[in-house]
N, C-alpha and C positions, 0 to 999 in steps of 0.2 A: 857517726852516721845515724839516722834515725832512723824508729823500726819500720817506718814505710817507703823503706828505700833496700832497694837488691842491691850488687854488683851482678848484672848480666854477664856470664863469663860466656856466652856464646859471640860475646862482640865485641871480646879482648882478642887482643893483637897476641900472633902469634908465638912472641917473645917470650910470653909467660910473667910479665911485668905485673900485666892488666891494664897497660892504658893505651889507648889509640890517641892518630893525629886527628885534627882539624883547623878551619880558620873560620875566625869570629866572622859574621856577614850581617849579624843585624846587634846594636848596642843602645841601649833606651836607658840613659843616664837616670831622669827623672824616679826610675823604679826601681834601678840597681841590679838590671837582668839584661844578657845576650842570648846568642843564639848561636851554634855553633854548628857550621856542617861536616860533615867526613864527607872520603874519598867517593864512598859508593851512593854521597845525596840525602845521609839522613841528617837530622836536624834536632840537635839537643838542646834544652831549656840551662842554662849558667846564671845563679846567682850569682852577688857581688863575695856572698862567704864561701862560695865554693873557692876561690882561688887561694891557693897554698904557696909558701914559702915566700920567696921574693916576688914573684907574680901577684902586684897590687893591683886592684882593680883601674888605679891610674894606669898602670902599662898595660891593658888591655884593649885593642880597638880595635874596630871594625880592619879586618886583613889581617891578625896580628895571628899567626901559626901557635899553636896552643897541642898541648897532650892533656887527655884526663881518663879519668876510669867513668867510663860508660855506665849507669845504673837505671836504672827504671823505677818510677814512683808510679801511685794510681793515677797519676796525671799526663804520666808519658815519658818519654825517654828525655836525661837528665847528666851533666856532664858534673862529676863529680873531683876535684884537688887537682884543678887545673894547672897547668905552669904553662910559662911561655916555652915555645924551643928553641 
């Protein structure tokens, strides 16, 4: 993880994991970035490297249910080691 990047633990899931749900709702091939909303409306920035494990940027798309650990960089909030669920 880079040094300008947190893990927000006030917006991990109560599990103690650290990661929350969302679904992709916007996916812009061309730059290799989505967008990601949770339950309560907020909206996170997803690179193409952010996705971990079997979760290739090919199986990611627009509606496709996703966990990650929430972080926050100076550019705003930032979905970090996505997987599918």
């Amino acid at each position: 993880m880079s040094r300008d990047m947190r893990i927000d633990r006030d917006m991990t899931s109560e599990s103690g994991d650290g990661r929350i749900a969302g679904v992709v709702i916007r996916r812009i091939d061309k730059k290799g970035f989505a967008f990601i909303k949770t339950g309560d409306g907020r909206e996170f920035f997803v690179h193409v490297r952010d996705c971990v494990g079997e979760t290739t940027w090919g199986r990611i798309e627009e509606g496709s249910q996703v966990t990650f650990v929430p972080t926050t960089t100076a550019k705003g909030l930032r979905a970090s080691f996505v997987k599918l669920k």
